[in-house]
Each structure stands twice: as structure tokens, then as C-alpha cells.
KETIDREN-413903 format. One record per atom (N, C-alpha, C, O): x, y, z. Coordinates in steps of 0.2 Angstrom, whole numbers, plus 5000, padded with zeros to 4 digits. Atoms other than C-alpha are relative to their C-alpha. Layout:
BEGIN
XYZ/...
This chain:
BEGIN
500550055000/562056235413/499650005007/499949995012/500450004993/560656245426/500049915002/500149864998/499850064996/560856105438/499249985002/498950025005/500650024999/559056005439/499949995007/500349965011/500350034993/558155995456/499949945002/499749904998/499950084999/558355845467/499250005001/498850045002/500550034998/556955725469/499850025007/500350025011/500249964994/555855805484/499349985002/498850005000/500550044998/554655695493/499450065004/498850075003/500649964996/553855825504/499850054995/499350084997/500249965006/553655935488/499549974997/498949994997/500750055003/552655795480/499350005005/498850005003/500750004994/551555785496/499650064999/498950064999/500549944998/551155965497/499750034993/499250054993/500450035007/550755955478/499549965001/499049974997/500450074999/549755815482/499550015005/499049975005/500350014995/548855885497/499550084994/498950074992/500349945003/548456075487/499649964995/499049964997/500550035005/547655955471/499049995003/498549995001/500550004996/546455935484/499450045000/498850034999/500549945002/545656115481/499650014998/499150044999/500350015006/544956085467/499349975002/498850015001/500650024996/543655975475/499450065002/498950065000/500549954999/542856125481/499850014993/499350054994/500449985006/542256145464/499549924999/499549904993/500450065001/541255995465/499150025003/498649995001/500749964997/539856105474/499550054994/498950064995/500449975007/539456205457/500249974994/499950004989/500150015006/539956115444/499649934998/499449905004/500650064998/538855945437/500749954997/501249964993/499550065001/539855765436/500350014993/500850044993/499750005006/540255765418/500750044999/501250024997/499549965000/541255935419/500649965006/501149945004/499650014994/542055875435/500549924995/501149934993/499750065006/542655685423/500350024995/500849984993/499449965005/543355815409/500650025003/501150005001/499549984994/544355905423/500349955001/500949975002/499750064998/544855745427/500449984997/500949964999/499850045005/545255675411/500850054998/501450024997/499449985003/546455845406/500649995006/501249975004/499450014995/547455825423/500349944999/500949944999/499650075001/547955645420/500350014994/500849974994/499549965005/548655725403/500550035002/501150005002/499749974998/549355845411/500549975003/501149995001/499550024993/550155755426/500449944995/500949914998/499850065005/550755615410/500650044997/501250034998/499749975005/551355745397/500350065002/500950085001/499349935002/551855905401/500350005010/500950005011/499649994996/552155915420/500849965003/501249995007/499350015000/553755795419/500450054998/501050065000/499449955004/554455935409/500250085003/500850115002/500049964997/553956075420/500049995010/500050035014/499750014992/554356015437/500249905002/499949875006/499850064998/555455845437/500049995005/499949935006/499750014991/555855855455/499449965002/499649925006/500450045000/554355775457/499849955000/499449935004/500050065002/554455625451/500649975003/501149995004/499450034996/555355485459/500449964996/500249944991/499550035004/556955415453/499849964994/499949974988/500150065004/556155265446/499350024996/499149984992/500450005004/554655345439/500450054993/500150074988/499649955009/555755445424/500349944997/500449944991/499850045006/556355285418/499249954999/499249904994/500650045002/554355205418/499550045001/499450105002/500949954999/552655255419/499950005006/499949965011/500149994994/552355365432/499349985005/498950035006/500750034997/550855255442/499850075005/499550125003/500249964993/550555365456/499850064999/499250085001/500249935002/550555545448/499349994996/498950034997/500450025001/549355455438/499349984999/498949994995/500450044997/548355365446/499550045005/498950035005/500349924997/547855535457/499449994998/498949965000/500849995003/546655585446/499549964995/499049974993/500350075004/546155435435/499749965007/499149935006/500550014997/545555385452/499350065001/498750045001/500449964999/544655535455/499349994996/498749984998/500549995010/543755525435/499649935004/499049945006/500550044997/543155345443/499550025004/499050015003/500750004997/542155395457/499750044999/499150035001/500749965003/541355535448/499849964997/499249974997/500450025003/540855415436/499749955005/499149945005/500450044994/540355305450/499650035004/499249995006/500350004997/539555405458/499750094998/499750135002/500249955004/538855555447/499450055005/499450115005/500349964996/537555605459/500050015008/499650035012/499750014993/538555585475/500450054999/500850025002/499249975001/539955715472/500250035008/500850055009/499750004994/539955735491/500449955002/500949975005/499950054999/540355565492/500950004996/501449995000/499549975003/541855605478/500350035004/500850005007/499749944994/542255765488/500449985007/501050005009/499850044994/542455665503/500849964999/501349985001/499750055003/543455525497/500750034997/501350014998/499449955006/544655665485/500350025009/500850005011/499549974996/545055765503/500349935005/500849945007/499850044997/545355615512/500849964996/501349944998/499350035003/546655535500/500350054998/500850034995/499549965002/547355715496/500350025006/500950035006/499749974993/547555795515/500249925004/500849905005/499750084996/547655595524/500650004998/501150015001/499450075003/548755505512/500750075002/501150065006/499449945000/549855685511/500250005007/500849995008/499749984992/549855715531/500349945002/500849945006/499550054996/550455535535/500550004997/500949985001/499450005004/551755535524/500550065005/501050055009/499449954996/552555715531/500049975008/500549975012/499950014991/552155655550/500349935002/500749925007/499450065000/552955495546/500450005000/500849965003/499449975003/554355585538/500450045006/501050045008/499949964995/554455705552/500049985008/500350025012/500150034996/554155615567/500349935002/500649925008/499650085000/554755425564/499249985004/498649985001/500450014996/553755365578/500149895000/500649854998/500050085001/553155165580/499749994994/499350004990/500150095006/553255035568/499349975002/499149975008/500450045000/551754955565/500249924998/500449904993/499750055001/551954795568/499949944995/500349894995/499850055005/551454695552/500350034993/500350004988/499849975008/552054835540/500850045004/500750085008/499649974996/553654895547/500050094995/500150144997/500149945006/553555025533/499850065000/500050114998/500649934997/552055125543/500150005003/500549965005/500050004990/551955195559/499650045003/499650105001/500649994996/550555245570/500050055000/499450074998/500349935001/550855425570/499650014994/499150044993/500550005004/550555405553/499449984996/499350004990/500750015001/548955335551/499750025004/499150015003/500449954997/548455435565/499850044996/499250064995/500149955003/548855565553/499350034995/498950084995/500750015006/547855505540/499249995002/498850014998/500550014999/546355455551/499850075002/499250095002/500449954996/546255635560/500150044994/499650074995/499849945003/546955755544/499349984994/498850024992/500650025004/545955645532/499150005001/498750024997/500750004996/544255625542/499750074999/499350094996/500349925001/544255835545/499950044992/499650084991/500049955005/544655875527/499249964995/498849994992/500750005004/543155755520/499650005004/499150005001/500849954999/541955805532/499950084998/499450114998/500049945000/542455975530/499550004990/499050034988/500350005008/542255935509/499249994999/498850034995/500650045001/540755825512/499350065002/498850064999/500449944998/539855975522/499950064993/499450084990/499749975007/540556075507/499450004994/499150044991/500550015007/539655995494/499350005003/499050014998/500650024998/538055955503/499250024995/498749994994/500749955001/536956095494/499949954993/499349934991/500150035007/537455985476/499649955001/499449924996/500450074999/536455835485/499450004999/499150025004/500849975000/534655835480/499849935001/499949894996/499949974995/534255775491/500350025006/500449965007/499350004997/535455825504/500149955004/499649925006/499850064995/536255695514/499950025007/499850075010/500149974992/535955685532/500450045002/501050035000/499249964996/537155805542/500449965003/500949985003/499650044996/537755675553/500549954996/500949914998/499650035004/538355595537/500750044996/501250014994/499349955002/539555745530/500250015006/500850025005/499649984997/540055775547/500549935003/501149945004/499750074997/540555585553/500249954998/500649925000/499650055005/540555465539/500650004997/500749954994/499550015002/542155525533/500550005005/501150005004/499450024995/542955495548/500049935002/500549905005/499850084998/542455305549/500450004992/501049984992/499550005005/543055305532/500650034997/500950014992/499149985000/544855395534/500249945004/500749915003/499750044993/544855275549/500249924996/500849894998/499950045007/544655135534/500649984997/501149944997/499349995008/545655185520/500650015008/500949955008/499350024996/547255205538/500049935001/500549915002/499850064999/546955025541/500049974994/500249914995/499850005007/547055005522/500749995000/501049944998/499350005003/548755065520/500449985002/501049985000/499550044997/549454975533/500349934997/500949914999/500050085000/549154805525/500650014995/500750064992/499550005004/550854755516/500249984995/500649934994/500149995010/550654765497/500150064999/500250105003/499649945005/551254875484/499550034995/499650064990/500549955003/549454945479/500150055000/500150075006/499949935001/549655115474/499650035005/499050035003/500649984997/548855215489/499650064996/499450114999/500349965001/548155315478/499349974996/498950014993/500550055003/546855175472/499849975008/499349955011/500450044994/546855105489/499550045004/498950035004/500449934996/546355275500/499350014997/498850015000/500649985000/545155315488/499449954999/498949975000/500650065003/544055145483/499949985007/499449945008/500250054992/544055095503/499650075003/499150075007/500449944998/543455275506/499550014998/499150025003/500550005003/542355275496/499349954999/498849974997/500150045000/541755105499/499650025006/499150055005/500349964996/541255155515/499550054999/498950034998/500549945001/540355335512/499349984995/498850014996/500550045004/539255225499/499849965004/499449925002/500550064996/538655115511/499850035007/499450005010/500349964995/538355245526/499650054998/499250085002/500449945004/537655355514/499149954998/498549974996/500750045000/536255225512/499750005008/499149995009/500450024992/535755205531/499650075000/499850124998/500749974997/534055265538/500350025006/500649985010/500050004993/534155355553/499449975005/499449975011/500650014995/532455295558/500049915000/499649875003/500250084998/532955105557/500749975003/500849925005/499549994995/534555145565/499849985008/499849935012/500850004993/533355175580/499749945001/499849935007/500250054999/532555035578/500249965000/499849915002/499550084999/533854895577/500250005007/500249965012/499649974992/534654995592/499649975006/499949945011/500850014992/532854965604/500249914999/500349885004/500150055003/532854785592/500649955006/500549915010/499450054997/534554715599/500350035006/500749995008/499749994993/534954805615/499849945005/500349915008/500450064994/533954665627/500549965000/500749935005/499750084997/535054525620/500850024998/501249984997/499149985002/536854625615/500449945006/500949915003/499550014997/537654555629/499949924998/500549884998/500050075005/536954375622/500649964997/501049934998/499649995006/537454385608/500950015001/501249964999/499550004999/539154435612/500349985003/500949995002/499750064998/539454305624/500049924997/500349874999/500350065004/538954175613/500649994996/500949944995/499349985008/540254255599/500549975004/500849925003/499350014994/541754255615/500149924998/500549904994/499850064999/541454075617/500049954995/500249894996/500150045007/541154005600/500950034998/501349984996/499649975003/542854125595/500549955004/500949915002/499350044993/543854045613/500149944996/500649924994/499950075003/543453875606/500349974993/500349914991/499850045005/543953875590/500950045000/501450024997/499449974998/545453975596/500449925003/500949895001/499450084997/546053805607/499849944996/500149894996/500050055005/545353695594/500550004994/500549954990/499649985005/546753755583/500150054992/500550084988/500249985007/545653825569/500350074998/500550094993/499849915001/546054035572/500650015003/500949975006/499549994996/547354115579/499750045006/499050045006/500149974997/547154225594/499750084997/499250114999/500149955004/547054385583/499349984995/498750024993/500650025004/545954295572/499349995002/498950004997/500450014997/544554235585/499850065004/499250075006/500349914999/544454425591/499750034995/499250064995/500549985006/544154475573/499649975001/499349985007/500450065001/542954315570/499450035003/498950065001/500749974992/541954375587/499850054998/499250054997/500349945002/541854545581/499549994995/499050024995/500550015008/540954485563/499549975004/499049995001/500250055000/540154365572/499550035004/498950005003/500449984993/539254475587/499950074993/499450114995/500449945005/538854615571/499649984995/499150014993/500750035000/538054485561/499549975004/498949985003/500550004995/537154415575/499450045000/498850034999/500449964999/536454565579/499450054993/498950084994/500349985005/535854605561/499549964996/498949984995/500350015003/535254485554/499849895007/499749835006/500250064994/534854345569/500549944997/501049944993/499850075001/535254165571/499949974993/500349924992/500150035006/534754115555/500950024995/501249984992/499349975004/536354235547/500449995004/500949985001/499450034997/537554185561/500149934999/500749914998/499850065002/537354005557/500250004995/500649954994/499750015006/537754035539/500650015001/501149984999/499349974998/539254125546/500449925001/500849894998/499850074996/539653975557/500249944993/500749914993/500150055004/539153855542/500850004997/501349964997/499450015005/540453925532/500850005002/501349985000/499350004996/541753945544/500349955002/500949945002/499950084999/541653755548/500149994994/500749974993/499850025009/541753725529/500750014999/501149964996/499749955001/543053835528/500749955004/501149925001/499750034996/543953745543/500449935001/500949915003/499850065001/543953585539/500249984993/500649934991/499450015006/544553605521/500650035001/500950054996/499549975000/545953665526/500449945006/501049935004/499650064999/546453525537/500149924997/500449884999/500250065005/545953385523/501050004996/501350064995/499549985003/547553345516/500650015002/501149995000/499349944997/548753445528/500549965001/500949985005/499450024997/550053305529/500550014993/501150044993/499949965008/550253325509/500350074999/500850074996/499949935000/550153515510/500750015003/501250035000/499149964996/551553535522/500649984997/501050024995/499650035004/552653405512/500050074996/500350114999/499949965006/552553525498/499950075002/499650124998/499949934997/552653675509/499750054998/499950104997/500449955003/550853745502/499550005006/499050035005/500550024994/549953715520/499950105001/500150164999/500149944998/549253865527/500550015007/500749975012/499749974992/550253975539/499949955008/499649905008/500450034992/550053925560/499949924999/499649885004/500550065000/549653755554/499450004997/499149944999/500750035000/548053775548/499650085003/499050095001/500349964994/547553935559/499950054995/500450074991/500149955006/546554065550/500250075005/500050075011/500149944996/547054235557/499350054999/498750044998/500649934997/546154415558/499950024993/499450034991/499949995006/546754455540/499449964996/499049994993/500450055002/545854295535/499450024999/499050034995/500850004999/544354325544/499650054997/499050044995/500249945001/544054505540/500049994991/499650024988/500050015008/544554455519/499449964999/499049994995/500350025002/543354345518/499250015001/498850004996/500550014998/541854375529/499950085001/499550094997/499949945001/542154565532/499450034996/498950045000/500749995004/540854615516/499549985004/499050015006/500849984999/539754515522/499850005006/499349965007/500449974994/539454585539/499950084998/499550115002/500349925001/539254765531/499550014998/499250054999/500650025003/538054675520/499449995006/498950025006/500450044993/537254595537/499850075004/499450065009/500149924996/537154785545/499650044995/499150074997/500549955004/536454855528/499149964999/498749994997/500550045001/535054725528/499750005005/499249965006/500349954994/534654815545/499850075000/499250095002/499949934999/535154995544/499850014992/500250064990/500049955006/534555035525/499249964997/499349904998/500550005005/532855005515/500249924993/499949874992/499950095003/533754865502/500249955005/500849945005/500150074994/533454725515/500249964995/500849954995/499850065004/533354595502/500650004997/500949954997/499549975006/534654675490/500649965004/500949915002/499450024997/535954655505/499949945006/500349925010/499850074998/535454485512/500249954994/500549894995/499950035002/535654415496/501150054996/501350024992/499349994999/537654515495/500249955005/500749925004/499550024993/537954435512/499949925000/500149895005/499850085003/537554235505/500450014996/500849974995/499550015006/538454295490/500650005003/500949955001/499249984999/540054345499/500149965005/500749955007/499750064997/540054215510/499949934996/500549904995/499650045004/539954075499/500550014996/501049964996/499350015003/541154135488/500549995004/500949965002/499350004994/542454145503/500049945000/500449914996/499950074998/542053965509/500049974995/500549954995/500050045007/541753895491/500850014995/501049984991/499349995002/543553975487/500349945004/500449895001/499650024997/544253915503/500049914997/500549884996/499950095002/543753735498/500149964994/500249904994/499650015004/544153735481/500950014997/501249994993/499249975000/545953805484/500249945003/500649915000/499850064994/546053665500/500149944998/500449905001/500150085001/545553525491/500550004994/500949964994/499649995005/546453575475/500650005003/500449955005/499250014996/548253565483/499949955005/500549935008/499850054997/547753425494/499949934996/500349884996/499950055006/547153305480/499950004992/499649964988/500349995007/547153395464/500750004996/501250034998/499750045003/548053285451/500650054995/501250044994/500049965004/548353415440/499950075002/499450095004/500349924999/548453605441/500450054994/501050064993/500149975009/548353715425/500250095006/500150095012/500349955001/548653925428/499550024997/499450004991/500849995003/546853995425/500250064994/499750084990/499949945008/547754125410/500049964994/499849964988/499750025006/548554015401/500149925001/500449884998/499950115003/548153815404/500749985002/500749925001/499550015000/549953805409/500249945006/500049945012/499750064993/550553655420/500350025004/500950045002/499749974997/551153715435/500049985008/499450005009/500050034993/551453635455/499550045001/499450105000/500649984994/549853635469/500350065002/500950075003/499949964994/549853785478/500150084995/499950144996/499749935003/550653915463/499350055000/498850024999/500649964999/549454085464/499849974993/500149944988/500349995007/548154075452/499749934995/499349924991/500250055003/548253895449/499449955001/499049965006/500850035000/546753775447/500149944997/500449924992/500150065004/546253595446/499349984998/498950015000/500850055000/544753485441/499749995006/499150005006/500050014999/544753415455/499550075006/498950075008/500249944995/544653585467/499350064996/498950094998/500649985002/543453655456/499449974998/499149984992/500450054998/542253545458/499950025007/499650075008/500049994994/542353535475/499950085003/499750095009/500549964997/541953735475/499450004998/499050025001/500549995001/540653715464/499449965006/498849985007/500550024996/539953605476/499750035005/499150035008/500149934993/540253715491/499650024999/499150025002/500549945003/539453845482/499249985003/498850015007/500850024999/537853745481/499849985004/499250005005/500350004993/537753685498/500050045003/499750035008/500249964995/538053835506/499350044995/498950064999/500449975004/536853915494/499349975004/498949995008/500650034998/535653785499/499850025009/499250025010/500050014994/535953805519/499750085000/499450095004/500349965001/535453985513/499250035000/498950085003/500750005001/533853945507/499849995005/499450045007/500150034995/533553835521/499950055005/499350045008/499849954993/533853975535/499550064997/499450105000/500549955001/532754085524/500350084998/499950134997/499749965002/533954195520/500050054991/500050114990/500349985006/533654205502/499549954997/499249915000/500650035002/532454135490/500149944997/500749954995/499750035003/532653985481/500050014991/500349974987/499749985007/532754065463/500750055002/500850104998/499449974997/534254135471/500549964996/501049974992/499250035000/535353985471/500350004995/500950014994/499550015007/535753975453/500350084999/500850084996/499549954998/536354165456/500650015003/501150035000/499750004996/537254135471/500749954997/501349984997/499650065003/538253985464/500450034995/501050044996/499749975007/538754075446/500350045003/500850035001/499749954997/539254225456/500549965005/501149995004/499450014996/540454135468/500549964995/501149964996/499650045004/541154015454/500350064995/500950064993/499749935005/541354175443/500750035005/501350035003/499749964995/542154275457/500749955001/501349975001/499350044999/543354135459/500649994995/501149994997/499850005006/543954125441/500450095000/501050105000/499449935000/544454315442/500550015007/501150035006/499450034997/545254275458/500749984998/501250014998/499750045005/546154155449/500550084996/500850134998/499749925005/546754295436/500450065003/500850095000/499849935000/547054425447/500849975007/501450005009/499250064997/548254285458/500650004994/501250024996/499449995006/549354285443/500350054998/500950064996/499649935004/549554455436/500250055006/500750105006/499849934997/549554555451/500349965008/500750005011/499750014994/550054445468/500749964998/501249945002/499350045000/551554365461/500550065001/500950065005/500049954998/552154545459/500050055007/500450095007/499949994993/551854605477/499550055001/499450075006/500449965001/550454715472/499449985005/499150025009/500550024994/549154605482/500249965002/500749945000/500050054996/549154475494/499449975000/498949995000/500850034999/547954335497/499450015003/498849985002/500749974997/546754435510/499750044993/499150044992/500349955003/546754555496/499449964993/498949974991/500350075005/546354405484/499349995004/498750015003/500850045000/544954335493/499650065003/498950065002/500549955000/544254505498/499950024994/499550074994/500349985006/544054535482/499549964998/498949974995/500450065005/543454375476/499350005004/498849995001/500749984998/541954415489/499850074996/499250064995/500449944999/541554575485/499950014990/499450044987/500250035007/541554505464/499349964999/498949954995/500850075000/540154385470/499750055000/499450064995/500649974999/539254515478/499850034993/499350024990/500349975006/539254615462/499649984994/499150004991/500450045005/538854485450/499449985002/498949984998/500750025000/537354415460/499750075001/499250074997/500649955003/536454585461/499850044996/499450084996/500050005007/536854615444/499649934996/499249934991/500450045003/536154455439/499349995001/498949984997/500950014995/534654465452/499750064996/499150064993/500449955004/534354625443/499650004994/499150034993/500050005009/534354575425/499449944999/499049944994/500550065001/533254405430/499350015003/498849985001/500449994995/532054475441/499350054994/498850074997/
């Protein structure tokens, strides 16, 4: 009786990094073929290769469904349909999460090296790995495909944007959730290369002339607004260095009018989280530090809409993306103070799947009270919008619906997937931004 091969992690890898190849064919054939191709391998990788090469699979996926082997190319078959006329963008994305993800793994395996310090799991070589193996193999792709682009992308974008976006998807996989990196690598990768693939070089240029005079302004402005709320209690130390960073990159995009919404909601933000907090701690649902938002915090929530706040500079849909970057910041502050208010004085709190009665604070759950108190948020930050000119006022009833909506699936995705350990609360609320943003320039689309 032949004796089955053991389970073999670096076999998996180098399987996993070869899959990669295929990509190259992304240059002569058209999206649809590429999403058939797509569709037999997630067959394949389901049904027949368990039978012809087990060793492959890890202990625990022979007694369940193997997510990972899966997951591979069913992510793939996504971003071609996402992006049918980008398949550079694919291309890119594919070598990044098949050479990246593969190379940190053997260099972490090979190596050890340092712990990263919120994920003890990682470690710096290997997301070096991933930012320098992953960056060369989708620029190299991205160059690759270039001719399929009509019309071609700039060259500075196949040779460089997949190295900010390997640089991404490694700070991605640090965070410590149990998301499969084969959904995380590629949707942050990807996420990136779509939104540098919209910039103008020629209004690059012109921001750059635009904001040089007062950069250092600006960025002293950010220091001491970050320092102060740093000894005021509100941020952590790590949190007030993000904050400053969003804060000196909106600034510079979209002036004082979009720093002050920033500011607006961050004090919103700020202060529903200490309402309450004698409460909170009693029932040990208070935030972390006391109160203190860190860098995780800041970059979940506000994160979007500074990319928003840069593309509302650097790309042609001006409007498009100041009316993302009110979207994605009210839902954050209109979250934060539905959630805050809701565990400080919400009588009642239901799960949003199933109505279920269930203690302040459980994910997912919700009361009358804290919902309300976002709808309201919603609308005064909507209005502080208008106000500042940021968007128009047939906006607000967009903006409002998109961040109450967004919150609701929040809601939902707090239940099925963070109790689980799949996501965590940054992951929650950067989502529930990046829901808003969709839903408002899907609605602005359909109304307009």
C-alpha cells in the first residue's frame, strides 16, 4: 500500500506562486475567456485536485471546505469581472498575491526573523517579502499586459503602482484576523491600482505647485492639533501620528473646508465615546486606553476618505470623490455615535439578523436609542458638508441613506463574521465606510 505524502506547506507555496503564470495570458485573451478559465480552476482546485495531489491541502481542509485553495481563483474570476477592461490591473493584483503572498510565507518559513508587534504570527522579513517579490512580479505583469489597455496606461503606473499596492496588501496581512489572504492581498491590491490608475499626471503637477508654499503649514497645524488631542486623552500616541498623517493629506487636497469636516467628525466622534463611559466600563464594553482612539481607529474609519480627498485632486471625478470622502466620513462618525450612544444609554439592544435580545456592546447589536442618534449624526455631519461646500445640498438625502445603510450591514457582518475572528472592528468600520461610499455614488448615479 503506498503510503500518502505528508502535508507540505512550501509545496503549497510553490504551487501557488507557479499559478501565477497563467496571468500572462491575460495579454492575449479578452475578460470573459479569462472568468471561464477562472471559473474551471475553482472546479478543479474543489473536485479533482484533492485526489491528485492531497499533500496539498492542510490537515483541516480534508475534513472541510478547502477556503484557501478556493478562494485563489474565485478571487481572480472577481477582479476580472470587476474590472473587464483593466486586466493589467488583474494581472498586477494576480502576481502580487501569487509571488508576494508565496514569498512571505517561504521567507518567514526560512528565515524566522522579527515578530511584528501586533501580529506575533508575521514577521518583517516577511512582508518585506511580500512588498519587494510582490511589487516586482505586478509591475513586471502590469508592464506585461500593458498593450491589452486601450488605451495604455501610463508607464509610471505598470512600473510603480504595484509596488504601493504590494506595499498595501503587506500592511494588510499583518492586521490579526483570520481573513483568508487570498481575499485580503488581492481586493487591497487591487483597490489601490483602481484608484492610481485614475490619476492625471498633469493635475499631479498641479496640486504639487498648488500645495508646496504651505506643506509645511499644513503640517504643522496637523502636529499640533494630533499633540493636543494626544494629551487631551482622546488618541493614543500611535493614533495622533496616523490622525496627522490623514489630516496633513486631506488638508492638502481638499483645503480647509475638508480638514474641518475631518476635525468636525473627529470631535463627534470623540465625544460620543466619552458620554456614558462610567456605564461603559461598569459593563466592560468602554473602548480600549479609556477612550483613546488609536492608529487602527483612525486609518478604519477616516483612511477612504483621504484617498477620496487625494482623488478629488489628483483625477478628473472631482465631484464623484468629494462626494465619497462626506460619504465615508459620516458613516464612521455617524457609526461611532450610534454604537457609543447605544451602550451608554440604549435600553434595549436587539442583534440586527435576528431581533434577538442580547447585552450593550454584543457585535452586531443595536438599539433605538443609538440608532437614532446615528441617524442624526449622519444629518448634521451631512449638513456641516453642505455648509463647507463640499457637496451640494441634494446630496444630503444620499449621504444620510448611505451611511445608515452602511451601518446596518456593518451590523450584519459584526455577527456572522467578527464573532468568528475573521474580522475585527477596524475591519468593521472600514468597511462600513467604504459601503457608504458605494451606496452614495450609486444613488447619485441613479438620481442625477
Amino acid at each position: 500500500m503506498i503510503k500518502p505524502r505528508p502535508y507540505s506547506e512550501r509545496a503549497r507555496k510553490i504551487v501557488h506562486m507557479a499559478m501565477g503564470a497563467f496571468a500572462l495570458l491575460l495579454r492575449y485573451i479578452p475578460w470573459w475567456q479569462a472568468a471561464i478559465l477562472g471559473g474551471v480552476a475553482m472546479a478543479f482546485n474543489l473536485l479533482i485536485l484533492p485526489r491528485i495531489a492531497p499533500h496539498l491541502y492542510r490537515p483541516t481542509e480534508r475534513e472541510r471546505f478547502p477556503a484557501g485553495i478556493v478562494f485563489y481563483p474565485a478571487s481572480i474570476v472577481l477582479l476580472v469581472l470587476t474590472f473587464p477592461d483593466r486586466l493589467d490591473i488583474v494581472a498586477a493584483a494576480w502576481g502580487i498575491l501569487a509571488i508576494g503572498d508565496g514569498m512571505a510565507t517561504l521567507v518567514g518559513q526560512a528565515f524566522g526573523g522579527t515578530r511584528i508587534p501586533w501580529n506575533r504570527e508575521k514577521s518583517v522579513q516577511g512582508s518585506c517579502a511580500l512588498f519587494l517579490f510582490g511589487g516586482l512580479a505586478g509591475a513586471t505583469l502590469a508592464w506585461w499586459c500593458r498593450p491589452a489597455v486601450v488605451p495604455p496606461a501610463y508607464l509610471w503606473f505598470s512600473l510603480a503602482a504595484p509596488f504601493a499596492a504590494a506595499f498595501v496588501a503587506a500592511l494588510v496581512e499583518t492586521i490579526p484576523v483570520r481573513l483568508d489572504d487570498n481575499i485580503s492581498v488581492p481586493a487591497s491590491s487591487a483597490l489601490v491600482l483602481w484608484g492610481l490608475s485614475l490619476v492625471s499626471e498633469d493635475l499631479v503637477w498641479t496640486t504639487a505647485r498648488q500645495v508646496a508654499p504651505s506643506i509645511a503649514i499644513i503640517a504643522g497645524l496637523n502636529a499640533v492639533i494630533a499633540a493636543a488631542g494626544y494629551l487631551a486623552g482622546t488618541v493614543t500616541r500611535a493614533g495622533a501620528i496616523g490622525g496627522g498623517m490623514i489630516g496633513v493629506a486631506i488638508a492638502a487636497t481638499t483645503g480647509w473646508r475638508g480638514w474641518l469636516l475631518l476635525f468636525t467628525t473627529f470631535m463627534v466622534a470623540a465625544v460620543s465615546s466619552r458620554l456614558g463611559l462610567h456605564r461603559k466600563t461598569l459593563l466592560g464594553i468602554a473602548e480600549e486606553r479609556g477612550g483613546r482612539r488609536g492608529v487602527g481607529n483612525a486609518v478604519a474609519n477616516t483612511g477612504l476618505a483621504a484617498g477620496a480627498a487625494l482623488m478629488s485632486s489628483l483625477t478628473y471625478a472631482h465631484d464623484a470623490a468629494l462626494l465619497a470622502f462626506a460619504a465615508a466620513l459620516t458613516a464612521g462618525g455617524s457609526d461611532t455615535v450610534a454604537s457609543e450612544i447605544g451602550k451608554a444609554w440604549g435600553r434595549r439592544t436587539y442583534l440586527v439578523t435576528k431581533f434577538q435580545k442580547v447585552r450593550p456592546g454584543t457585535p452586531g447589536a443595536v438599539s433605538l436609542e443609538g440608532t437614532v442618534a446615528g441617524v442624526v449624526a449622519a444629518l448634521a455631519l451631512g449638513v456641516v458638508a453642505i455648509l463647507l461646500g463640499i457637496i451640494p445640498q441634494r446630496a444630503l438625502v444620499v449621504v444620510v441613506v448611505a451611511a445608515t445603510v452602511s451601518s446596518m450591514v456593518e451590523g450584519w457582518l459584526a455577527v456572522t463574521l467578527e464573532g468568528p475572528g475573521i474580522l475585527n472592528n477596524d475591519w468593521l468600520n472600514f468597511l462600513n465606510t467604504a459601503v457608504a461610499v458605494v451606496i452614495a455614488l450609486l444613488l447619485s448615479e441613479a438620481i442625477s
